[in-house]
C-alpha positions in Angstrom: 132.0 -146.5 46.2 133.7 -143.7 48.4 133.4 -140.6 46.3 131.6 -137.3 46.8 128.7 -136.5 44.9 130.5 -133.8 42.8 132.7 -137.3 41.2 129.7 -139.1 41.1 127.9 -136.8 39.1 130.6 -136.3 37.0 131.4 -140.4 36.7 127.6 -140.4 35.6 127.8 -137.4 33.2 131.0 -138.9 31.9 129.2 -142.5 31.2 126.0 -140.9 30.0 128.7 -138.4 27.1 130.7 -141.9 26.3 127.6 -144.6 26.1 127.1 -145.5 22.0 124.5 -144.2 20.0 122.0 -146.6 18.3 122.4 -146.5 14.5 121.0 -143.7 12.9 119.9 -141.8 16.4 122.4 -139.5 17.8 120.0 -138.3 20.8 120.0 -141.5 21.9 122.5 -143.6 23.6 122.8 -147.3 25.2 123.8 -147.5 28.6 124.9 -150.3 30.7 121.0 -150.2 33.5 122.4 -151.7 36.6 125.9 -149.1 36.2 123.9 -146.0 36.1 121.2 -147.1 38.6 124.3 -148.2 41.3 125.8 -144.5 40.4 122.1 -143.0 40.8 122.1 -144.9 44.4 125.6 -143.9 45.6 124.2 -140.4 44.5 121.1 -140.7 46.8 123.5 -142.2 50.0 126.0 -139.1 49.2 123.2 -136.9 49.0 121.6 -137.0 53.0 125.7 -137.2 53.9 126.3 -134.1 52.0 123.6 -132.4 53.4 124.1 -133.5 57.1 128.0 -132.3 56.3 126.2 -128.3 55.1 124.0 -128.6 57.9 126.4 -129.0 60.4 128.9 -126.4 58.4 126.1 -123.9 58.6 125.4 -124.7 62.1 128.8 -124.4 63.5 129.1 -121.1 61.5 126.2 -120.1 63.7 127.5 -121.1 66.6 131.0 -119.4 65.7 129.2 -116.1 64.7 126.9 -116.6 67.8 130.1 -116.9 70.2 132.4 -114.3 68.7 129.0 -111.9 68.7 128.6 -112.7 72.7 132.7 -112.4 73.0 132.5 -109.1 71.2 129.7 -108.0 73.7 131.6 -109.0 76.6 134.7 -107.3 75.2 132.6 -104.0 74.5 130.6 -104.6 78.3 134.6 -104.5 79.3 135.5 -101.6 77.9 133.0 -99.4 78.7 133.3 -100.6 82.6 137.2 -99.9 82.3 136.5 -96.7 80.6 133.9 -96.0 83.6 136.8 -97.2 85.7 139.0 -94.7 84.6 136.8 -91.9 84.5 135.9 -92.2 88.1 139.6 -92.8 89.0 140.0 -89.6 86.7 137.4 -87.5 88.9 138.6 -89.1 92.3 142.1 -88.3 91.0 141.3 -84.7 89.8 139.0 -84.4 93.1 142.0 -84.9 95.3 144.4 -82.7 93.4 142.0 -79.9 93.9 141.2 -80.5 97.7 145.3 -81.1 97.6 145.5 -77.7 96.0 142.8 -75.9 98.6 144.7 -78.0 101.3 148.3 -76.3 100.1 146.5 -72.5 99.7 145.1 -72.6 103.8 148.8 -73.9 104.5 150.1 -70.8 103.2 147.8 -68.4 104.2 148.0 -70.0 107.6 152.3 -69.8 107.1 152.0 -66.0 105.9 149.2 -65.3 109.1 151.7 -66.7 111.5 154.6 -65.4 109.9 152.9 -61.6 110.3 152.2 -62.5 114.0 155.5 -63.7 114.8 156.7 -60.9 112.9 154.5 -58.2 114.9 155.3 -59.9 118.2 159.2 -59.9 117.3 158.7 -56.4 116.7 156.5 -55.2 119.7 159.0 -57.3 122.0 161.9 -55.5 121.0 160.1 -52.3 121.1 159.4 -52.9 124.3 162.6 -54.0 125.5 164.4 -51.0 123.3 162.4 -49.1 125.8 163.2 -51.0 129.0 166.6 -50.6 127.7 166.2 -46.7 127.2 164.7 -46.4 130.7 167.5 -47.9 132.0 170.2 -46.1 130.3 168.3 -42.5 131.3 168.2 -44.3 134.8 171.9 -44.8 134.9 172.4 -41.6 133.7 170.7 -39.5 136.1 172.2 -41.5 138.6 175.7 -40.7 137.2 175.0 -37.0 137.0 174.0 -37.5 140.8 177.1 -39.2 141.5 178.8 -36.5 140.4 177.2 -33.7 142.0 177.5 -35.6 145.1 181.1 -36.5 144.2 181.5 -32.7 143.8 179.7 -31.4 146.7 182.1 -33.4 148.8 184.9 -32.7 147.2 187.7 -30.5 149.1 187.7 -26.9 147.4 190.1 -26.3 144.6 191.7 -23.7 146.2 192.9 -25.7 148.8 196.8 -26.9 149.0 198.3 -30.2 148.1 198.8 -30.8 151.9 195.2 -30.4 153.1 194.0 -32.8 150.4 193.8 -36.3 151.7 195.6 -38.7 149.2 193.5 -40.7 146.3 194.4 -42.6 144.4 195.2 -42.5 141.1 191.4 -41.8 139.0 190.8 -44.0 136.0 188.9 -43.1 133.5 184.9 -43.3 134.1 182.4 -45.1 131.3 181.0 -42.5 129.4 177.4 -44.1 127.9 176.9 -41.2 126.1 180.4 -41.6 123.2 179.7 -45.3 123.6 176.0 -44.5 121.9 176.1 -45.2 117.9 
C-alpha cells in the first residue's frame, strides 16, 4: 500500500468507526486483526519516510535561509564598498573641482598681472616715443626758424629793383607743422 500516513490513518479511523458492535456493547467493536495490524505496519513504514521527507524539508529550509542570509551579506558587503566607492570618487571628484577652481583663480590673476604690465609698458613706450616724437618736432622746428633767418639774412634787400634780383623760381608753399598740429 502507497498512501501517506494522513490516508492511512484515516483508512484506519474509517474501519475502526464502521467495524460492528457486539450485541448489547456499543463501546465495543469487532474488527477484522490481520487488516488493522497490515494498516498499523504501513503506518510504521510511512512514519520513518515521513519523517526523513520533514527532516530534509526543514534541512533544505536551513540551507535556503542559510544561503539567502550569506547572499544578503554579500549584497549588503556590496553596497557599502560601492557606496565607499562613490564617496571616494565623490571626494576625488570634489577635490579636483576645487584645485580646478584654485587652478582657474592663479590663471586670472596671472591674466589681469600681465594684462597691467603690458598695459603699463604699452603706455610707458608710447610715452616715451610721444616724447622722442616731440623732440623731434621742436628739433625740426628750430631748424626751420634757422632756415629762415638764414634764408633771410641772405636774402637781397627789399628795396632793391626787379633787375638786381637774380631770378627764382616760382616759391611753393612751405609745410607748416605748427596748422598741421591737432
Amino acid at each position: 500500500m502507497a498512501a501517506n500516513i494522513e490516508e492511512l490513518l484515516e483508512l484506519l479511523y474509517t474501519e475502526v468507526e464502521e467495524a460492528k458492535s457486539p450485541a448489547f456493547n456499543a463501546d465495543k467493536c469487532v474488527l477484522d486483526r490481520d487488516r488493522i495490524l497490515d494498516m498499523i505496519d504501513d503506518v510504521k513504514a510511512e512514519i520513518p519516510v515521513e519523517v526523513k521527507r520533514a527532516q530534509d524539508l526543514v534541512a533544505n529550509r536551513n540551507d535556503y535561509i542559510a544561503s539567502a542570509k550569506r547572499e544578503a551579506d554579500e549584497i549588503r558587503d556590496k553596497a557599502k564598498d560601492y557606496a565607499k566607492d562613490l564617496l571616494d570618487k565623490e571626494a576625488v571628484v570634489q577635490e579636483a573641482q576645487e584645485r580646478a577652481d584654485e587652478i582657474i583663480a592663479e590663471a586670472e590673476e596671472k591674466s589681469r598681472v600681465l594684462q597691467r604690465a603690458a598695459n603699463e609698458y604699452c603706455e610707458e613706450t608710447l610715452r616715451r616715443l610721444e616724447e622722442a616724437v616731440t623732440e623731434a618736432y621742436e628739433e625740426v622746428k628750430r631748424s626751420h626758424a634757422q632756415f629762415r633767418s638764414v634764408l633771410s639774412a641772405l636774402e637781397p634787400e627789399k628795396n632793391a629793383g626787379p633787375a638786381d634780383r637774380p631770378q627764382q623760381p616760382p616759391r611753393r608753399a612751405m609745410y607748416d607743422a605748427e596748422l598741421d598740429e591737432d
